[in-house]
Legacy VTK file of the C-alpha trace (Angstrom):
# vtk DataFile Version 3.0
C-alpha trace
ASCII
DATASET POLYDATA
POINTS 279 float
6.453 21.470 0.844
3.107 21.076 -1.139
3.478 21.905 -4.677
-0.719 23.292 -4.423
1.540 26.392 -3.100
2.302 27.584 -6.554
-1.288 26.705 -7.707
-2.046 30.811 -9.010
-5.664 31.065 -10.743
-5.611 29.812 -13.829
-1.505 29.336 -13.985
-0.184 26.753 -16.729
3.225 25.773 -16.022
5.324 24.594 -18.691
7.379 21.209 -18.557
10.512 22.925 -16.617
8.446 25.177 -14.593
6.825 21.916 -13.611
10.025 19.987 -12.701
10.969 23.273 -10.686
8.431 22.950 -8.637
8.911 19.404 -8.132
12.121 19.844 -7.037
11.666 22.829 -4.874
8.655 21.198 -2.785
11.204 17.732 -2.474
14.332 19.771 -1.006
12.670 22.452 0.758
15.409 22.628 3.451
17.961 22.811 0.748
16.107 25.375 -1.246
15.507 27.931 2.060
19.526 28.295 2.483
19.889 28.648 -1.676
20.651 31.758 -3.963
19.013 32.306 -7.633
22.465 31.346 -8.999
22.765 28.834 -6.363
19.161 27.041 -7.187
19.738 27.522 -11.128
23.201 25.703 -11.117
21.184 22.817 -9.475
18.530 22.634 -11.792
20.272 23.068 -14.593
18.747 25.928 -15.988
19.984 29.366 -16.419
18.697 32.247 -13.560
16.701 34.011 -16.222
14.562 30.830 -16.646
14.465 30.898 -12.381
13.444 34.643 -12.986
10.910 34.464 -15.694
9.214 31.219 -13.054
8.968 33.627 -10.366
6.978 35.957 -12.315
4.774 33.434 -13.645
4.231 32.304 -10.040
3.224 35.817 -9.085
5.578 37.496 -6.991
7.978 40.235 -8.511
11.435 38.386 -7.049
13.220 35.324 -5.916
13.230 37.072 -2.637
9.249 37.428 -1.946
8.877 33.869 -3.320
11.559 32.274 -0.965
9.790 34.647 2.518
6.237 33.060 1.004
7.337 29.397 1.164
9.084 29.859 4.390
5.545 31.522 5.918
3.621 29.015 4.244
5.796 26.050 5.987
5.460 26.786 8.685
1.501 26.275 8.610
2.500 22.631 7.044
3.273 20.804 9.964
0.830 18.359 11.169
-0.379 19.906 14.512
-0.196 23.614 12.048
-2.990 21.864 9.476
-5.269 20.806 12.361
-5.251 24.129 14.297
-5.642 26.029 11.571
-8.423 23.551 10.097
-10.582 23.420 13.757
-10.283 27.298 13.282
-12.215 27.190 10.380
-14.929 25.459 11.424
-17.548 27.566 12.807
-18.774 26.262 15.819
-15.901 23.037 15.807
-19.795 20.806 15.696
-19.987 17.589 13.424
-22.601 19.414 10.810
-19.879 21.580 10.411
-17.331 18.942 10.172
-19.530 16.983 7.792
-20.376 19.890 5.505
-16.580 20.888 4.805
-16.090 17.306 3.798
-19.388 17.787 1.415
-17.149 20.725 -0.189
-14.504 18.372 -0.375
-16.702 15.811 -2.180
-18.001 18.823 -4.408
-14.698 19.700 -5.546
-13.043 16.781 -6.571
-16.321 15.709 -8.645
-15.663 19.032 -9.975
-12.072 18.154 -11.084
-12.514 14.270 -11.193
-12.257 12.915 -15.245
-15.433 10.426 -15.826
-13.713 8.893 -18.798
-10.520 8.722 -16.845
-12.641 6.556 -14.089
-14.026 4.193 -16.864
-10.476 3.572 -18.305
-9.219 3.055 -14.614
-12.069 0.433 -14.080
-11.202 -0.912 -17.691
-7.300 -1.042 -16.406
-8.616 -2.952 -13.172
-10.699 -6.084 -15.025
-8.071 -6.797 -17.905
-4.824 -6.832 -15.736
-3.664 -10.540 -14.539
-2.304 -8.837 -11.336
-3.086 -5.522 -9.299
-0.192 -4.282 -7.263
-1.418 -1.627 -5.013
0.960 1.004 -3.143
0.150 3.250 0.325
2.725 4.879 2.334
1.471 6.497 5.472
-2.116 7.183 6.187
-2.503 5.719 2.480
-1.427 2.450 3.159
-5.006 1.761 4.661
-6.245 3.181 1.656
-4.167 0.805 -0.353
-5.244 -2.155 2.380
-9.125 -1.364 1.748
-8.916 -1.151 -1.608
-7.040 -5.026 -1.504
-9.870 -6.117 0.506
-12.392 -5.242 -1.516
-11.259 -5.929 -4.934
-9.855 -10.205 -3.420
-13.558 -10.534 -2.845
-14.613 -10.338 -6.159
-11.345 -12.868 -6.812
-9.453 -10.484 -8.524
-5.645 -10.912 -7.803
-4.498 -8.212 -5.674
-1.025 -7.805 -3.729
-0.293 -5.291 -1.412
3.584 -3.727 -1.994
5.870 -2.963 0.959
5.323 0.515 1.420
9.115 1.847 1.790
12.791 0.342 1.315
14.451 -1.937 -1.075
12.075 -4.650 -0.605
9.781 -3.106 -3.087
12.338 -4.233 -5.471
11.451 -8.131 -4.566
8.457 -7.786 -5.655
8.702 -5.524 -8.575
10.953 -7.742 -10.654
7.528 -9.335 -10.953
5.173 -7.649 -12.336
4.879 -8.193 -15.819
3.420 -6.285 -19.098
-0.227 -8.234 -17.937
-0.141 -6.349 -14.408
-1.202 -2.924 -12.970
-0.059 -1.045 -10.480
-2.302 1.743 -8.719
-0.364 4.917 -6.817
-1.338 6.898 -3.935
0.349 9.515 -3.762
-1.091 12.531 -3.474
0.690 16.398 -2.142
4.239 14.423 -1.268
4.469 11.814 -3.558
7.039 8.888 -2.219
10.308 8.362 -3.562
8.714 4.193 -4.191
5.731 5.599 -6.077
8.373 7.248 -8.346
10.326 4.144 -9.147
6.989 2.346 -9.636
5.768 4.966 -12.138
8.545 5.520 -14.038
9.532 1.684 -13.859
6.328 0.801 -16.376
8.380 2.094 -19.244
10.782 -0.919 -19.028
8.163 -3.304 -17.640
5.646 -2.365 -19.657
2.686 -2.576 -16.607
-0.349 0.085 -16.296
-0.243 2.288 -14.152
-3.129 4.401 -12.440
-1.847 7.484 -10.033
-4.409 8.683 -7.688
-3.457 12.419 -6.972
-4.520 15.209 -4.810
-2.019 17.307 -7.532
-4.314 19.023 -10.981
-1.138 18.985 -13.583
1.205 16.410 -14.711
4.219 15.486 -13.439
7.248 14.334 -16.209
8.648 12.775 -13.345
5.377 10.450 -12.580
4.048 9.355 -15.911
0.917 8.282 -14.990
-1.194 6.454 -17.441
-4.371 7.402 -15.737
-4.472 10.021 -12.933
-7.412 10.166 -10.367
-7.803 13.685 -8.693
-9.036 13.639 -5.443
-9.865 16.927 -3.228
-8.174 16.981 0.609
-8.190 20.762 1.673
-5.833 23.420 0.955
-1.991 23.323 1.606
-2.407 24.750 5.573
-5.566 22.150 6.519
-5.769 18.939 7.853
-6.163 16.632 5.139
-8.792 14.440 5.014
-9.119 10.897 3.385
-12.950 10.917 2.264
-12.547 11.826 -0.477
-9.939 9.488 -1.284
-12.121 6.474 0.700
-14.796 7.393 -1.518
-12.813 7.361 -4.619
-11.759 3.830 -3.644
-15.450 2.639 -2.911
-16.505 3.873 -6.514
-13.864 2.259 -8.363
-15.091 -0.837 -6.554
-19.255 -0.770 -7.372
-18.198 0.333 -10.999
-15.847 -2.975 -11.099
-18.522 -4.913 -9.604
-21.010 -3.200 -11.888
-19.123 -3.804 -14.488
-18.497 -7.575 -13.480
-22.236 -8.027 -13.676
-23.235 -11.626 -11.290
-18.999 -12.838 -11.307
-18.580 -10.587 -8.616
-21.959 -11.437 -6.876
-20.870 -15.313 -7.300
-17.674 -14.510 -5.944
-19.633 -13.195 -2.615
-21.979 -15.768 -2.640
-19.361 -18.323 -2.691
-17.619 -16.739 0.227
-20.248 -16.183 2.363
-20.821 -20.271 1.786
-17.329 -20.948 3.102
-17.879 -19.008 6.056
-21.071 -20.545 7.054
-19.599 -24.318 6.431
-16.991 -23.841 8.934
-18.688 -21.373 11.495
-18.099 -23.648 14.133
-14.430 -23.952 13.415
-14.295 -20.080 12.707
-16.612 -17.929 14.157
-17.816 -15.059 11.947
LINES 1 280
279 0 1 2 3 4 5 6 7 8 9 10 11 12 13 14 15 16 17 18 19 20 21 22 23 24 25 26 27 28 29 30 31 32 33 34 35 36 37 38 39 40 41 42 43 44 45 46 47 48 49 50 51 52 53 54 55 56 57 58 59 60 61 62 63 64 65 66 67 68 69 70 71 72 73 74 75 76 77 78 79 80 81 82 83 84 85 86 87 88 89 90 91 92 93 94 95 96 97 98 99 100 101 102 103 104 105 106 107 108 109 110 111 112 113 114 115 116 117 118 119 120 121 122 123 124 125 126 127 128 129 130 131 132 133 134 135 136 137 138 139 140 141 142 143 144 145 146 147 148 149 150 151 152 153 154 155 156 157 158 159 160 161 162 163 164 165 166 167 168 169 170 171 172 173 174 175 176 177 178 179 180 181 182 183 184 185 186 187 188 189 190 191 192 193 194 195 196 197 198 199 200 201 202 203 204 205 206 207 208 209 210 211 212 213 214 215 216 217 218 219 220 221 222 223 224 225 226 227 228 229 230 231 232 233 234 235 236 237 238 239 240 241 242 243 244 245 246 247 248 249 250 251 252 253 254 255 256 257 258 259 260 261 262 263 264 265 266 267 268 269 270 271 272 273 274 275 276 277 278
C-alpha cells in the first residue's frame, strides 16, 4: 500500500501518526481483516489515538478509512497503474507522454531541497567508499549511478539487492563510507537495515524518496524527493534517472579537471588496446 494515500492537503502527521502509517501500508493484508481494538493492540497505542488518526486523515471512522484503502488497492496493482495511467493521457501520443513526464519534472523541482543536493554531492566526494542499493526497477538506477560515478574513479560498490548477503558486505563499511537508498513508495526491508544500521556504523547515508515526510523508521541523513505520479499511475523513473544524472555533473562540476582526467585517461586505455578489445 502507498503511504502518498494518506497524503490530505496540507496534513502534518505527528511521529506515531507517522509510524501508523508505516505500518499500515507494510501489512496491508493484515490490516484489511483487523478491528480498531485489533490494529491498536498491535501498534501499541490505545484506540483513541487510532481514532483521533482517522480524523486527522479525513474520514469520520475506522470504517470509511479501511473501505478507502481497500478501493484504492485495488488500483495499485501493476497492470491497475498502467490502465489507469494510458487513460489519462489524451490521445495515448508521445507529446502527451512526454509532457506528463515534464509535470513530473516540474513537481519534484518543486519539492526537491537545493541545499539538500549540495550536501548530497558534498557526502559523495569526502566518503572513501559509496555503497549504492536498488531493488527492483531501482537496481538499474543504482547500476547507472555505479557506472557513472567509477568513471570519475570514485570507489563505488553495488550491494546485493535482497537476502542475507547484504550482511557480507555491510560488516564493511566503515564510519569513512556512504551509502545511498532508493527506495521510494515501498521502501525494502534491506534499505531499512542499511538506514538504521549507520547509527552503529557510523556511515552517511543519503535516501532518495518518492515519500515528502520523514520516516523514524528510515533516518535518513539526507533525503532526495523525487516525483513518479500519484498512488493509482504507472510510475515512472525520469525523474529519478534525472536525479541521478544531476548528482553526477554537480560531482563532476564540483571535481573541476580530476574527473575530466579520469575520462581522458580511460578513453586512452581503450584506444591502446582497440585491437585486443573492440570499442
Amino acid at each position: 500500500m502507498n503511504p502518498d494515500f494518506f497524503t490530505n492537503g496540507n496534513t502534518v502527521y505527528t511521529p506515531t501518526e507517522q509510524r501508523m502509517i508505516d505500518s499500515i501500508c507494510q501489512n496491508y493484508t493484515d490490516f484489511s481483516y483487523l478491528t480498531i481494538g485489533q490494529l491498536a493492540a498491535q501498534l501499541g497505542v490505545s484506540e483513541a489515538t487510532v481514532s483521533r488518526f482517522v480524523r486527522h486523515a479525513g474520514y469520520s471512522d475506522f470504517k470509511e478509512m479501511r473501505a478507502a484503502l481497500l478501493s484504492a488497492h485495488a488500483s495499485e496493482t501493476p497492470a491497475g497503474k498502467l490502465s489507469q495511467t494510458l487513460q489519462e493521457t489524451k490521445s495515448g501520443s508521445v507529446a502527451d507522454i512526454f509532457t506528463r513526464q515534464q509535470q513530473y519534472l516540474q513537481k519534484t523541482l518543486l519539492y526537491l531541497d537545493d541545499a539538500q543536493m549540495e550536501a548530497a554531492v558534498s557526502a559523495v566526494l569526502g566518503a572513501k567508499n559509496i555503497y549504492l542499493y536498488g531493488k527492483g526497477a531501482s537496481a538499474g538506477l543504482a547500476q547507472i549511478f555505479a557506472f557513472r560515478l567509477n568513471r570519475f574513479g570514485i570507489a563505488v560498490h553495488l550491494l546485493p539487492s535482497g537476502g542475507s548477503e547484504i550482511f557480507e558486505q555491510l560488516v564493511n563499511i566503515t564510519a569513512d563510507d556512504l551509502v545511498i537508498v532508493f527506495g521510494f513508495q515501498k521502501t525494502p526491508r534491506e534499505a531499512a537495515v542499511l538506514l538504521n544500521h549507520k547509527k552503529e556504523a557510523g556511515y552517511g547515508t543519503i535516501l532518495i524518496t518518492s515519500r515528502l515526510y520523514q520516516e523514524e523508521n528510515l533516518p535518513a541523513d539526507i533525503r532526495l524527493f523525487v516525483y513518479r505520479g500519484e498512488n493509482q499511475e504507472y510510475h515512472s523513473m525520469t525523474t529519478a534517472m534525472t536525479l541521478v544524472d544531476a548528482l553526477v555533473l554537480l560531482t563532476a562540476q564540483r571535481m573541476e579537471g580530476a574527473s575530466f582526467e579520469k575520462l581522458s585517461r580511460l578513453y586512452r586505455l581503450k584506444e591502446k588496446y582497440r585491437h585486443d578489445i573492440p570499442r
